[in-house]
C-alpha positions in Angstrom: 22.0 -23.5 -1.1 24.6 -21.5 -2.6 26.3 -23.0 -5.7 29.5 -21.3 -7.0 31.0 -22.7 -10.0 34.2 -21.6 -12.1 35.6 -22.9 -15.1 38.9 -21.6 -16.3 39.0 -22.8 -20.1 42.3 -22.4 -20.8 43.2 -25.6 -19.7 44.8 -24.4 -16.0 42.7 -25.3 -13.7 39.5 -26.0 -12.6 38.0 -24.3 -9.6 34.5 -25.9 -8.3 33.4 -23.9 -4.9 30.0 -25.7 -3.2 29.1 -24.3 0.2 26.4 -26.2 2.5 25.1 -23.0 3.9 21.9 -21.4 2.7 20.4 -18.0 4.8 17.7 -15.5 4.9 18.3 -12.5 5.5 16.2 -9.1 5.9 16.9 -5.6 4.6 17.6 -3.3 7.3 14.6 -1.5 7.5 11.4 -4.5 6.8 9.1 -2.3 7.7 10.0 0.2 4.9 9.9 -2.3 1.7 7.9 -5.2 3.8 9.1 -9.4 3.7 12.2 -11.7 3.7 15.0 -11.3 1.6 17.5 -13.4 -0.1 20.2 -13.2 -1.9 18.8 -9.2 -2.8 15.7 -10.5 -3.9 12.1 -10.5 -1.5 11.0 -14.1 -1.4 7.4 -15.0 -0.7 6.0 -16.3 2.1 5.7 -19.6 0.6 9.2 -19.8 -0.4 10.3 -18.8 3.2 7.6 -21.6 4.7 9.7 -23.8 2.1 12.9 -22.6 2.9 12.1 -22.7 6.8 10.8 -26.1 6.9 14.2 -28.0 8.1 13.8 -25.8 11.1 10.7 -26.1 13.0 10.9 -24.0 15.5 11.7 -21.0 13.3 8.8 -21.9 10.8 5.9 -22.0 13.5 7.5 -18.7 14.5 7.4 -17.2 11.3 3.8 -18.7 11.0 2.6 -17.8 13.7 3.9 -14.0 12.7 2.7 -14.1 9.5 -1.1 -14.8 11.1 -0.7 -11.9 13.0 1.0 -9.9 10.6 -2.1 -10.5 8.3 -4.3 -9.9 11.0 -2.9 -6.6 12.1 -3.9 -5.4 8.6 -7.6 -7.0 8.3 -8.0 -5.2 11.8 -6.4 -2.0 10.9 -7.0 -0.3 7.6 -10.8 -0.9 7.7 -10.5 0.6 10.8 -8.7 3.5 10.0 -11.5 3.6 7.4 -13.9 4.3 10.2 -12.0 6.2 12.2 -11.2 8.5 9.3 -14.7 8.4 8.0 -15.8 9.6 11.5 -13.3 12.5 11.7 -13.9 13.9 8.3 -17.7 13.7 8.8 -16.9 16.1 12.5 -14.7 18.6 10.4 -17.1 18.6 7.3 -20.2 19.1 9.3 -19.7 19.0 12.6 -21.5 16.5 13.8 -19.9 12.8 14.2 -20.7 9.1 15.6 -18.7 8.7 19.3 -19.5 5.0 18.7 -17.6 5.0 15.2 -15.0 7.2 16.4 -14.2 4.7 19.4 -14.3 1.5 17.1 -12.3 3.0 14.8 -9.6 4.1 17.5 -9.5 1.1 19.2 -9.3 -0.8 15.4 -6.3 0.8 14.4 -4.6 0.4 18.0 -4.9 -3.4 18.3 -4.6 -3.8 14.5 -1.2 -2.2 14.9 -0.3 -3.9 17.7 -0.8 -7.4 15.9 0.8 -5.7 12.8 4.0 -5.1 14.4 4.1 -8.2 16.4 3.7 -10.3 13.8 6.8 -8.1 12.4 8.5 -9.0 15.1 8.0 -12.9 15.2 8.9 -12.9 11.3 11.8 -11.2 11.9 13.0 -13.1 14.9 12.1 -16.7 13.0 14.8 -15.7 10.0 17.6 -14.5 12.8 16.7 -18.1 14.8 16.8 -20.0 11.4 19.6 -18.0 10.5 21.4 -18.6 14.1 21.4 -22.0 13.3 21.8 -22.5 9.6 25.5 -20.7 10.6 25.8 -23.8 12.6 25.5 -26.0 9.2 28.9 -27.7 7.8 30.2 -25.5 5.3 32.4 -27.1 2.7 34.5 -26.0 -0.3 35.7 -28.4 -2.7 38.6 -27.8 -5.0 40.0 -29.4 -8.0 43.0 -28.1 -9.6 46.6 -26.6 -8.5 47.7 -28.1 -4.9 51.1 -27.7 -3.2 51.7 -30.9 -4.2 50.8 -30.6 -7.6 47.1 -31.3 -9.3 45.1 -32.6 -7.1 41.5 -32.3 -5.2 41.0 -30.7 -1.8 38.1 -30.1 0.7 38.1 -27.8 2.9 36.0 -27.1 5.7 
């Protein structure tokens, strides 16, 4: 949630702001810096689990991302490992494993394929919870100066 709080010491008035409305958000390019943000800041994945948990449907979406997202990688780097391995081994000395060479290819293929659909469920669970945390109340209390002199006032 998103507090906003101002205090005008002078003795004028006194301005308190609370809005109802709290959102994820990502950075244009996830893939580039990796995770959720909010508020500028990359949360963890327990955080957004935390955050996400008044909305079920977009937590067992981000879950279910985040499995794949972690297997994609388990999957993928050690296979580029091997597939790597393999293709240095052929350049260095000619001579290379077609059996290591196909794991490895195939690895890296289906580990990237769970990488970026994992990326894809994560990223479509924070636009769902956003979607409907925009359909929260959002309220702003005031305290000081009114039309009709000092007063409080909600506004929604």
């Amino acid at each position: 949630m998103k507090r906003l709080f101002f205090l005008f010491l002078a003795g004028i008035a006194t301005f308190v702001s609370v809005s109802a409305q709290s959102d994820l958000s990502f950075t244009s390019s996830m893939w580039k810096r990796g995770g959720v943000w909010q508020d500028g800041a990359r949360i963890k994945p327990a955080q957004v689990r935390e955050v996400m948990s008044v909305n079920s449907e977009a937590l067992q979406q981000y879950n279910s991302g985040r499995s794949l997202f972690v297997a994609g990688q388990v999957i993928a780097y050690p296979s580029a490992f091997l597939l790597g391995w393999d293709l240095g081994a052929r350049i260095g000395s000619g001579e290379g494993n077609g059996t290591l060479l196909g794991i490895g290819a195939a690895g890296v293929v289906v580990g990237f394929i769970f990488y970026f659909s994992g990326e894809n469920k994560m990223k479509n669970s924070v636009q769902l919870y956003n979607s409907k945390a925009s359909d929260a109340v959002s309220y702003q209390i005031n305290f000081g100066f009114t039309p009709t002199g000092i007063g409080l006032s909600m506004q929604f």
